[in-house]
N, CA, C and O atoms as a GROMACS GRO file, in nm:
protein
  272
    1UNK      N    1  -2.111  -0.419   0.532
    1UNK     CA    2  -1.988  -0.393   0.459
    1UNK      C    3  -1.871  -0.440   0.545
    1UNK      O    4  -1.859  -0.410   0.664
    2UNK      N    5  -1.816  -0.489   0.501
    2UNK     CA    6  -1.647  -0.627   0.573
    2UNK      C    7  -1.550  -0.469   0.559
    2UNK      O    8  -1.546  -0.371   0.485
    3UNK      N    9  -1.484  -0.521   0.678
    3UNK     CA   10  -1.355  -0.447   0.671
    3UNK      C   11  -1.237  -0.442   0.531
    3UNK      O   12  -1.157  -0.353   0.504
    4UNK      N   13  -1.252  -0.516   0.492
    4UNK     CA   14  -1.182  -0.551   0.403
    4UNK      C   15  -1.196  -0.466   0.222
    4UNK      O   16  -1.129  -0.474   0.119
    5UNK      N   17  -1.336  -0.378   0.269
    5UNK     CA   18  -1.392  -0.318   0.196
    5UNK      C   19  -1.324  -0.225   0.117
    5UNK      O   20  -1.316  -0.204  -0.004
    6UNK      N   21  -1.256  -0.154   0.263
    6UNK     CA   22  -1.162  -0.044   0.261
    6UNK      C   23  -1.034  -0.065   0.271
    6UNK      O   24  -1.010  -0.160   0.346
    7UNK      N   25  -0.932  -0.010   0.221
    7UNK     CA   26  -0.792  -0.042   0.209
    7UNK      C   27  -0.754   0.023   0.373
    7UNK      O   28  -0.793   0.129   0.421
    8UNK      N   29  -0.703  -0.037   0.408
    8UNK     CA   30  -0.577  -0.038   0.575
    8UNK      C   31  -0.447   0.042   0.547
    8UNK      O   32  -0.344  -0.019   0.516
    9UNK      N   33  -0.448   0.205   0.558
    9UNK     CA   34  -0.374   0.276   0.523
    9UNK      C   35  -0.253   0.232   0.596
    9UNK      O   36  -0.147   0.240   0.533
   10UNK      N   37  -0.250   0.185   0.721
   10UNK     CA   38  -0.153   0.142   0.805
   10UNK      C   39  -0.053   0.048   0.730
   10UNK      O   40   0.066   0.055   0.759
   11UNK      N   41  -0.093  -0.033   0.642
   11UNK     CA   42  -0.012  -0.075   0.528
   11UNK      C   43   0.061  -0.030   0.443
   11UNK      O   44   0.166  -0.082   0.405
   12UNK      N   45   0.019   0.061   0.408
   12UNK     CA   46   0.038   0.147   0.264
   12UNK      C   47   0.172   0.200   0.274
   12UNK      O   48   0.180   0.307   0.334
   13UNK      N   49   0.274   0.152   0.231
   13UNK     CA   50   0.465   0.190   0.220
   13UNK      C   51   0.431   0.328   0.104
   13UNK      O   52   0.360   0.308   0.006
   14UNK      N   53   0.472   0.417   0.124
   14UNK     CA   54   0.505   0.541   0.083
   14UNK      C   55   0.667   0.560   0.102
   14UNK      O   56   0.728   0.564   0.208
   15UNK      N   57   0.710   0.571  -0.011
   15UNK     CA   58   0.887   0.590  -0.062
   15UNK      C   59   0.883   0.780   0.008
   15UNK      O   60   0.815   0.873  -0.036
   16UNK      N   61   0.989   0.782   0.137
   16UNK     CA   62   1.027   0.972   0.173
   16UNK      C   63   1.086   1.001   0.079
   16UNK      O   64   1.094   1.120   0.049
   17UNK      N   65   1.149   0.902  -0.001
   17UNK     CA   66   1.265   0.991  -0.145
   17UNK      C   67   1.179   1.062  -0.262
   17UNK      O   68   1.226   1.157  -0.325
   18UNK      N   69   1.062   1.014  -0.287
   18UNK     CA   70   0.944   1.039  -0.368
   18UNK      C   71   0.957   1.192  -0.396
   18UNK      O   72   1.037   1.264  -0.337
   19UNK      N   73   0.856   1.239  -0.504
   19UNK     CA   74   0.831   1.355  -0.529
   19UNK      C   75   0.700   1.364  -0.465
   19UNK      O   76   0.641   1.256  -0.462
   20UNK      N   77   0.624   1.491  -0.398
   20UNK     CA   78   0.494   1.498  -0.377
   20UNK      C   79   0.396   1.442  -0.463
   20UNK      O   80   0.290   1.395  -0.421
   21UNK      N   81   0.427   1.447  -0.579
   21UNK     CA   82   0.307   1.431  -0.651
   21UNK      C   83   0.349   1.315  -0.688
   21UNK      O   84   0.271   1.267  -0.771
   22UNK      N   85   0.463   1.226  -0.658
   22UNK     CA   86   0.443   1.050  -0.719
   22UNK      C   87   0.360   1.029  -0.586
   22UNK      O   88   0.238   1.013  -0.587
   23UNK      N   89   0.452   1.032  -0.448
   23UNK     CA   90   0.396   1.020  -0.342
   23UNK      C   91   0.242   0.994  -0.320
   23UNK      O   92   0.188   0.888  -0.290
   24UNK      N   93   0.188   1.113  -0.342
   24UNK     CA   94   0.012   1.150  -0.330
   24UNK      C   95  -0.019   1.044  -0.445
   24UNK      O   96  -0.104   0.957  -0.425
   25UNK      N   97   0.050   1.052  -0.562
   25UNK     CA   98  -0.083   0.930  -0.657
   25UNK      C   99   0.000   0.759  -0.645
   25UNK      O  100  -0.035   0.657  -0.704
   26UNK      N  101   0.084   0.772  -0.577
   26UNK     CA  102   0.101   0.606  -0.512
   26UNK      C  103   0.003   0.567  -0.429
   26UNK      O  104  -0.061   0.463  -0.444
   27UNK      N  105  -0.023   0.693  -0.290
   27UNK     CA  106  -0.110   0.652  -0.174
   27UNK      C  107  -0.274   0.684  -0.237
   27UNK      O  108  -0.377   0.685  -0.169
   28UNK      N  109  -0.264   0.706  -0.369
   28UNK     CA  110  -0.397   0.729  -0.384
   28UNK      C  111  -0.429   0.590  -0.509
   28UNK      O  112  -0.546   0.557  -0.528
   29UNK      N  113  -0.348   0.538  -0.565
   29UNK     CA  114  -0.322   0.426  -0.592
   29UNK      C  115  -0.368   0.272  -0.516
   29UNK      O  116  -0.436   0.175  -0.549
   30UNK      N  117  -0.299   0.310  -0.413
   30UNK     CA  118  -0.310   0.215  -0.288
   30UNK      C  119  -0.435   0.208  -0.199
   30UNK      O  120  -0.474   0.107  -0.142
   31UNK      N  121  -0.494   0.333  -0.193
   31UNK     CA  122  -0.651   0.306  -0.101
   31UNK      C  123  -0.743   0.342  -0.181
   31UNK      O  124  -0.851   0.388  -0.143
   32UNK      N  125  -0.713   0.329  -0.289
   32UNK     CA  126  -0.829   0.397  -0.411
   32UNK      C  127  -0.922   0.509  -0.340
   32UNK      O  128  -0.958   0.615  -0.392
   33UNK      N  129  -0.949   0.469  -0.229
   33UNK     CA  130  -1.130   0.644  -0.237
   33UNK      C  131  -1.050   0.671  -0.121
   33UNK      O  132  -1.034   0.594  -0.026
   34UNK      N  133  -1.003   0.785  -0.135
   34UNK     CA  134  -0.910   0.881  -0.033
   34UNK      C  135  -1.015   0.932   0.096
   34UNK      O  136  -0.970   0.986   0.198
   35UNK      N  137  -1.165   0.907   0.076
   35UNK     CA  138  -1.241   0.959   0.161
   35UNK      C  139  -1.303   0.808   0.229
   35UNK      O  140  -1.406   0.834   0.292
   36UNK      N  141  -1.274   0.676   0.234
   36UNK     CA  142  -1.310   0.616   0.309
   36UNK      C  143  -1.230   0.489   0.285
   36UNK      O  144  -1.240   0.415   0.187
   37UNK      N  145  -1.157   0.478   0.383
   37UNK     CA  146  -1.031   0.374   0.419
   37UNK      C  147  -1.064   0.304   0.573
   37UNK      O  148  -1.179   0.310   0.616
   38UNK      N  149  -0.942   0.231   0.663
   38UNK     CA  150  -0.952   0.233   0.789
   38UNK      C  151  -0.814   0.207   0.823
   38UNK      O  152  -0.736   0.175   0.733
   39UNK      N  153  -0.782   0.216   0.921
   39UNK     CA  154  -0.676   0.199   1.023
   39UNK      C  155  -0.705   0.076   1.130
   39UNK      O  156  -0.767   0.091   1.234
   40UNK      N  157  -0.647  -0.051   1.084
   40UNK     CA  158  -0.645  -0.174   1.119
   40UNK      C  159  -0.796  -0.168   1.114
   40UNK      O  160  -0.865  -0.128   1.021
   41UNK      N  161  -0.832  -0.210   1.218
   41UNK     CA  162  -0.989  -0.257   1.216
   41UNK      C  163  -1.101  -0.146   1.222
   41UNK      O  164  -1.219  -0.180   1.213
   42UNK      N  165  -1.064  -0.012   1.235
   42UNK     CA  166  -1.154   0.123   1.232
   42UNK      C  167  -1.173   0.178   1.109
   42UNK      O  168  -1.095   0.217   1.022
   43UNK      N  169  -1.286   0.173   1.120
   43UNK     CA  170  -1.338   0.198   0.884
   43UNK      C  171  -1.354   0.365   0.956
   43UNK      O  172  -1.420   0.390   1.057
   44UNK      N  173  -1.284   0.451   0.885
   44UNK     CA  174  -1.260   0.607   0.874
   44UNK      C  175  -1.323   0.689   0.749
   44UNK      O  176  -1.250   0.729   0.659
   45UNK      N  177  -1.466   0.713   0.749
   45UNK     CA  178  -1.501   0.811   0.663
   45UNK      C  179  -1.504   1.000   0.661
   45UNK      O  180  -1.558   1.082   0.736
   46UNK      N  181  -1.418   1.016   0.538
   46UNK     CA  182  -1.416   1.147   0.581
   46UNK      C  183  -1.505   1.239   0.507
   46UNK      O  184  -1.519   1.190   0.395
   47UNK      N  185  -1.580   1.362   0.519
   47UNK     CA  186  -1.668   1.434   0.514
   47UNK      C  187  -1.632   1.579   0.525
   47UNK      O  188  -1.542   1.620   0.598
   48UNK      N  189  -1.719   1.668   0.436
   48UNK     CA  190  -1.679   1.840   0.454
   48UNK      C  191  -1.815   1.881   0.503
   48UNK      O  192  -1.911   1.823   0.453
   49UNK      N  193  -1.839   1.986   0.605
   49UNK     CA  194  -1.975   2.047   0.605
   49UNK      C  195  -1.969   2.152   0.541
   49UNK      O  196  -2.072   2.219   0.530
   50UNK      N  197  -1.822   2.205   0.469
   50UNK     CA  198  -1.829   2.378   0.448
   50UNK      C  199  -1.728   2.373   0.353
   50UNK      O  200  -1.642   2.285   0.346
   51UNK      N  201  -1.745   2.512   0.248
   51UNK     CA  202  -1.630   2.495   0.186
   51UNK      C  203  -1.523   2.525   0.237
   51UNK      O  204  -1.420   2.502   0.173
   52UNK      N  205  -1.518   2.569   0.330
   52UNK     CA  206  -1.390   2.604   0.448
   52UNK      C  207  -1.312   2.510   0.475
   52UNK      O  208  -1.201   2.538   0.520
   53UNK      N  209  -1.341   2.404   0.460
   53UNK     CA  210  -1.247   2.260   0.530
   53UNK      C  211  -1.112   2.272   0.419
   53UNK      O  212  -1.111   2.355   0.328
   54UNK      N  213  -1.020   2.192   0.439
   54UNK     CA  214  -0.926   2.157   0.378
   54UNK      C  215  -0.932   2.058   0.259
   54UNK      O  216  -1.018   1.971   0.271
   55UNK      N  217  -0.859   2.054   0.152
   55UNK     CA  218  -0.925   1.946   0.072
   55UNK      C  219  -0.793   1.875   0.078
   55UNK      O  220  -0.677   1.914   0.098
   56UNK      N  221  -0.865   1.725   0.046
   56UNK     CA  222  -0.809   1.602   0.030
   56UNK      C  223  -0.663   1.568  -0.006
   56UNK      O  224  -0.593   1.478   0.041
   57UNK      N  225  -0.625   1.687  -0.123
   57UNK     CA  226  -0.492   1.683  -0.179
   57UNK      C  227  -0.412   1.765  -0.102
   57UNK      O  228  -0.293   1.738  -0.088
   58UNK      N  229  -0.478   1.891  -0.037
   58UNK     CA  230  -0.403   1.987   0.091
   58UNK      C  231  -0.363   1.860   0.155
   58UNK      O  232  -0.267   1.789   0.125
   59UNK      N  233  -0.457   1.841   0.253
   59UNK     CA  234  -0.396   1.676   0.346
   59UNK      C  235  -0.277   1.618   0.278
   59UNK      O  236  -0.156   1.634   0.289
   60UNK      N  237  -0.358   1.544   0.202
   60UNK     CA  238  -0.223   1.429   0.146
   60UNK      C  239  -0.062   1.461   0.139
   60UNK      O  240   0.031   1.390   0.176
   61UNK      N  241  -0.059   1.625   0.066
   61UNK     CA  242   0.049   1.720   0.026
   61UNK      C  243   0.128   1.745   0.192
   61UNK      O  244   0.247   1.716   0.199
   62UNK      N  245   0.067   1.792   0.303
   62UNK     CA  246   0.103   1.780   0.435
   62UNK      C  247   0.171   1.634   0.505
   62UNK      O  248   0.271   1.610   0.573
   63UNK      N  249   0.089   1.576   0.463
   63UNK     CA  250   0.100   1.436   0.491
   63UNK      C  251   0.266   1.398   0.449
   63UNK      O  252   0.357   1.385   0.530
   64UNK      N  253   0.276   1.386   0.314
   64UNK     CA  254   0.358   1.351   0.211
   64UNK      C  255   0.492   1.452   0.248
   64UNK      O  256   0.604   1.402   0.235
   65UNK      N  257   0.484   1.554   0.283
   65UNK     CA  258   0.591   1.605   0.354
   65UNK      C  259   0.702   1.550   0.447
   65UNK      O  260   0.825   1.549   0.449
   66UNK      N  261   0.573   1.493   0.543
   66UNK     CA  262   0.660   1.472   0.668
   66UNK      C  263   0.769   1.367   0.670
   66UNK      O  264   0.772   1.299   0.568
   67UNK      N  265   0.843   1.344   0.747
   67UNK     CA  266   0.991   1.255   0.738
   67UNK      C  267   0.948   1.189   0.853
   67UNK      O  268   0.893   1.222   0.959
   68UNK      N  269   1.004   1.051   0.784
   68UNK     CA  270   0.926   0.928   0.876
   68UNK      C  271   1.047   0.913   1.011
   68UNK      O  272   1.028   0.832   1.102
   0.00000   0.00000   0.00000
């Protein structure tokens, strides 16, 4: 599987003026499978062992907060 497989979040322009929820479905827009992307040349799969972990949209919603 080519790097190229996965979308390069390091790319991905996210508008800070946005609402959370345009925000989250732009960047989910942009790397289509929120659970396996990469960062330049490192393919990043993400995984839960428990229902304890955080989910995907928690992240993103944290994420989407912050001021660049």
């Amino acid at each position: 599987m080519g790097l190229d497989f996965c979308a390069d979040i390091g790319e991905i322009e996210v508008n800070a003026e946005d609402e959370v929820l345009t925000k989250m479905l732009k960047y989910l827009a942009a790397v289509g499978d929120p659970y396996h992307f990469r960062v330049g040349k490192t393919r990043v799969r993400v995984t839960f062992e428990n229902s304890h972990a955080p989910s995907v949209q928690s992240g993103l919603e944290k994420i989407s907060m912050r001021k660049p």
